[in-house]
C-alpha positions as CSV (number, residue, x, y, z in Angstrom):
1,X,19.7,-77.9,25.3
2,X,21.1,-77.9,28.8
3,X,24.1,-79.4,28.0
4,X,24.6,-76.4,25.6
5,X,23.7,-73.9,27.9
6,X,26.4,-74.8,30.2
7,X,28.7,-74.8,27.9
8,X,28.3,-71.4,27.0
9,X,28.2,-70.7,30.6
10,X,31.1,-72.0,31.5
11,X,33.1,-70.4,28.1
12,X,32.0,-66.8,29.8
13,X,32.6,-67.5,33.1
14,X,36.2,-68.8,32.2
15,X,36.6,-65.9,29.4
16,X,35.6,-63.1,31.9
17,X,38.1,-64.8,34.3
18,X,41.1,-64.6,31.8
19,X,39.8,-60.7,31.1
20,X,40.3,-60.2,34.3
21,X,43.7,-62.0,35.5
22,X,45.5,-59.7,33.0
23,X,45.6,-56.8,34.0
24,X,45.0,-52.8,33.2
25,X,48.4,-50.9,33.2
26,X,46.4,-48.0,33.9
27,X,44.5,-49.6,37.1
28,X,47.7,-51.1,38.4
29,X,50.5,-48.1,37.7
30,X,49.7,-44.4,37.5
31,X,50.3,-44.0,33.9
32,X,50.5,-40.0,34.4
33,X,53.5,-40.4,35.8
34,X,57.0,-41.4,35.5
35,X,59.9,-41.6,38.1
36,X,63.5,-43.2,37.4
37,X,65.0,-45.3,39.3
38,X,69.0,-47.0,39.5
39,X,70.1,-49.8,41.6
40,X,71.7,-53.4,41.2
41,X,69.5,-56.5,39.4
42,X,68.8,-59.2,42.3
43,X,66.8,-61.2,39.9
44,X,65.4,-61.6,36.9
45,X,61.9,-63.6,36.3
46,X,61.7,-64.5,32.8
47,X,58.0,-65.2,33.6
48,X,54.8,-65.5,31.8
49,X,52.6,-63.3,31.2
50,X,55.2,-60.9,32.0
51,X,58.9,-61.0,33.1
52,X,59.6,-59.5,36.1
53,X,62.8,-58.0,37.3
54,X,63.9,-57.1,41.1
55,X,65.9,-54.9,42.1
56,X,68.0,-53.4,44.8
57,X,68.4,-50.0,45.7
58,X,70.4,-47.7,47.7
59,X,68.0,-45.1,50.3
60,X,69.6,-42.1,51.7
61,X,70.4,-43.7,55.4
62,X,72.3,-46.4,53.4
63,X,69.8,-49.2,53.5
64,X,68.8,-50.7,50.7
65,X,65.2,-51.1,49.1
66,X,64.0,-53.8,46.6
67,X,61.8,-52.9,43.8
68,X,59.8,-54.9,41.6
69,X,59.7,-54.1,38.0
70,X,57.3,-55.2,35.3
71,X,58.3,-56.0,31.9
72,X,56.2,-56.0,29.0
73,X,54.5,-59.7,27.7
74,X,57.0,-62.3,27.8
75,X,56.3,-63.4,24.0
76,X,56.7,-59.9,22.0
77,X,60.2,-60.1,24.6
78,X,61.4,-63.4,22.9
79,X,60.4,-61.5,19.4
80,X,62.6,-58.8,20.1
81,X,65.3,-60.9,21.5
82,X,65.3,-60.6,25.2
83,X,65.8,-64.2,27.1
84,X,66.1,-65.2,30.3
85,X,70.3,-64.4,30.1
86,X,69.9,-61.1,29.4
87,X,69.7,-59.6,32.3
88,X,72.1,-60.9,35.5
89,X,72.2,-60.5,39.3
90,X,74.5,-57.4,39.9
91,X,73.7,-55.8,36.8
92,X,73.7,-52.3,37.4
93,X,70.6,-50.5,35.8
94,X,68.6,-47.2,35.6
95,X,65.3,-47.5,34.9
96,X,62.6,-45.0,34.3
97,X,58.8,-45.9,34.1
98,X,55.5,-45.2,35.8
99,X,55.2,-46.3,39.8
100,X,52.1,-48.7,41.6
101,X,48.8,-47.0,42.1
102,X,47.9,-48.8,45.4
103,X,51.7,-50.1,46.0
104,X,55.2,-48.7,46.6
105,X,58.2,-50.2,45.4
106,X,56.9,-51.3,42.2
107,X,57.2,-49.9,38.7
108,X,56.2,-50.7,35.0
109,X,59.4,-50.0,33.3
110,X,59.2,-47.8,30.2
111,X,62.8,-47.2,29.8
112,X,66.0,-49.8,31.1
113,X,69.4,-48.6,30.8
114,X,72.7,-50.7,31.7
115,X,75.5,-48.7,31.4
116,X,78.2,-51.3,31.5
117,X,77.8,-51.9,28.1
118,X,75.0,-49.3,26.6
119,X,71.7,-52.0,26.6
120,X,68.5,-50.3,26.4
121,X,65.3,-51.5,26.0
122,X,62.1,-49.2,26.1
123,X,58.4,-50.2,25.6
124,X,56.7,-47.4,23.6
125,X,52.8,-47.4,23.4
126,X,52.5,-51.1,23.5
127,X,55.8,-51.8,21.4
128,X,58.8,-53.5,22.9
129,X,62.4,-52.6,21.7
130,X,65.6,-53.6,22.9
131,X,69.2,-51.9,21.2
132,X,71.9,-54.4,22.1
133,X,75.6,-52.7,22.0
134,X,77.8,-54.0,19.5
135,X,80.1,-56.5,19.6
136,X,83.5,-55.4,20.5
């Protein structure tokens, strides 16, 4: 009966754990809010649980600023078609989505834009989608 007892034990402990490592978009970004953004990819984490994407941008007294943008989960990404190609250092993007509660300089996206060649992706609700441009 021990034996079984810590088992069970140690399924909550490590299930409470897991609960908490992944985290509330609402505790981490002000979800009430939403601020856009445009500036040059520096990299791109194709990254589990979720990608992550860095990016440089221009400030007013012509320094530069790097951001750090969270994707939604890497797996509905792959469904949709994103990889690890998809987006490159020196892509130029605008992004739109709601900024850190506690940090600056981060943002979960809602809304990526690269104008070069009309990508978009844009997570609505809890839905990924991504529109890739046609082939010329």
């Amino acid at each position: 009966m021990k034996r079984w007892g810590l088992q069970c034990l140690a399924g909550i402990v490590l299930s409470v754990a897991a609960m908490h490592a992944h985290h509330s978009l609402s505790g981490t970004y002000d979800t009430t809010r939403e601020i856009m953004i445009e500036g040059l990819v520096a990299q791109f984490q194709f990254v589990n649980p979720h990608p992550f994407i860095t990016i440089s941008i221009k400030t007013a007294d012509e320094g530069t600023q790097q951001w750090r943008l969270e994707m939604d989960n890497r797996s509905e990404l792959v469904q949709i078609g994103i990889g690890s190609g998809t987006l490159k250092p020196g892509d130029r993007v605008i992004v739109m989505g709601s900024p850190g509660r506690s940090q600056s300089q981060i943002l979960y996206i809602r809304r990526l834009d690269r104008p070069a060649d009309g990508l978009r992706y844009e997570q609505v609700g809890s839905t990924p989608s991504i529109h890739f441009p046609a082939k010329q």
